[in-house]
C-alpha positions in Angstrom: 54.3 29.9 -9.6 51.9 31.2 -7.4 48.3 29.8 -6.5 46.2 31.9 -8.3 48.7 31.1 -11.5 48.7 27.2 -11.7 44.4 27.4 -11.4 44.4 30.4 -14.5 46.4 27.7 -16.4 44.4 24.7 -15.5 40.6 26.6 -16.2 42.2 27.4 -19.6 43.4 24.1 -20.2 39.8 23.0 -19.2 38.0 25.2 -21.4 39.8 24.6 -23.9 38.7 20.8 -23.8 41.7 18.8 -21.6 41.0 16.7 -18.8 43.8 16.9 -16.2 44.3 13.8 -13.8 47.0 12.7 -11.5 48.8 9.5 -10.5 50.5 8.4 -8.0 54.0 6.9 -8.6 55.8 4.8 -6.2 58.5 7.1 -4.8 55.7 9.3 -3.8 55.4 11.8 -6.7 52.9 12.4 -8.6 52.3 12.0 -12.7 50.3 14.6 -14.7 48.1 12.8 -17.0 46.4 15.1 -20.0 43.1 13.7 -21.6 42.1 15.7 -25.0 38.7 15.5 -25.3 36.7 15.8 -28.3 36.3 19.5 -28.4 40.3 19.8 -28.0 41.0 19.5 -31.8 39.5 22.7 -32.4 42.0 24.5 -30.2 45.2 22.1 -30.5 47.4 24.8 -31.7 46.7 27.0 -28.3 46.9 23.7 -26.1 50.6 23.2 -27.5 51.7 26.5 -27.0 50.3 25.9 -23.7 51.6 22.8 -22.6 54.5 23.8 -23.8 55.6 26.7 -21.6 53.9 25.4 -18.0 54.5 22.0 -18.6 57.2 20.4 -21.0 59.6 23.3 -20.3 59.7 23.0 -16.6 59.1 20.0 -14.6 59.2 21.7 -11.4 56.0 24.2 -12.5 54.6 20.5 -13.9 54.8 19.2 -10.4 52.8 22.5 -9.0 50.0 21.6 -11.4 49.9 18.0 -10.6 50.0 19.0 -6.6 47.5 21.2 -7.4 45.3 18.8 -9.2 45.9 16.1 -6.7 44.4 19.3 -4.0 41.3 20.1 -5.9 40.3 16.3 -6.0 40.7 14.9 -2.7 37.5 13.7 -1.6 36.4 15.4 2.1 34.9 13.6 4.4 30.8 14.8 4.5 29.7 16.1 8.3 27.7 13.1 8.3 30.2 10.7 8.0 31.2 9.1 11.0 34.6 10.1 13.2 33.8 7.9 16.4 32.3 4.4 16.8 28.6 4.3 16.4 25.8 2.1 17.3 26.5 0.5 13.9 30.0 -0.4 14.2 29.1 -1.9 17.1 28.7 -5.5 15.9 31.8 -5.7 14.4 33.5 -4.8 18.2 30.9 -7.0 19.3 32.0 -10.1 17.3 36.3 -9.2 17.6 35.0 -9.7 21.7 33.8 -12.6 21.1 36.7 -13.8 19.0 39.0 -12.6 21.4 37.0 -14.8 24.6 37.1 -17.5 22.4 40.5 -17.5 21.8 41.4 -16.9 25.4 39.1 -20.1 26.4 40.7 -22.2 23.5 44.6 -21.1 25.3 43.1 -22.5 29.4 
């Protein structure tokens, strides 16, 4: 399924009033999790046809979604977050010096 597909399936889903979330599993793939919320009951029928032919029918377009899920909600790192050490990071390098001179004097 391409792309453009899996996010026309998943805006429908999500107009239609269901929450899509991933979780992790331990051998590395990845659970898709549907929430109903309140205003799904009105459109329960169309969710189940729905559900039915993306995701019950095929696992392999299920794990698309839930890869593309797990895409769209990555956090991303804002430009003002820090990438190198800066001046306030430096008292934590300041105090593993010191506990590494004190270790060294404690080993004489």
């Amino acid at each position: 399924m391409a792309e453009r597909e899996i996010a026309e399936v998943v805006e429908e889903l999500e107009s239609l009033g269901i929450k899509l979330t991933v979780t992790p599993r331990l051998d590395g793939s990845l659970r898709l999790n549907c929430w109903r919320m309140m205003e799904a009951w009105h459109h329960s029928v169309r969710i189940k046809e729905i559900l039915a032919e993306h995701v019950e029918s095929s696992p392999a377009r299920a794990a698309e979604i839930a890869d593309f899920i797990n895409r769209r909600s990555m956090p991303t790192l804002a430009p003002s977050m820090p990438t190198e050490t800066e001046p306030s990071q430096a008292p934590a390098a300041k105090g593993a010096a010191k506990r590494e001179a004190a270790k060294s004097k404690r080993g004489k």
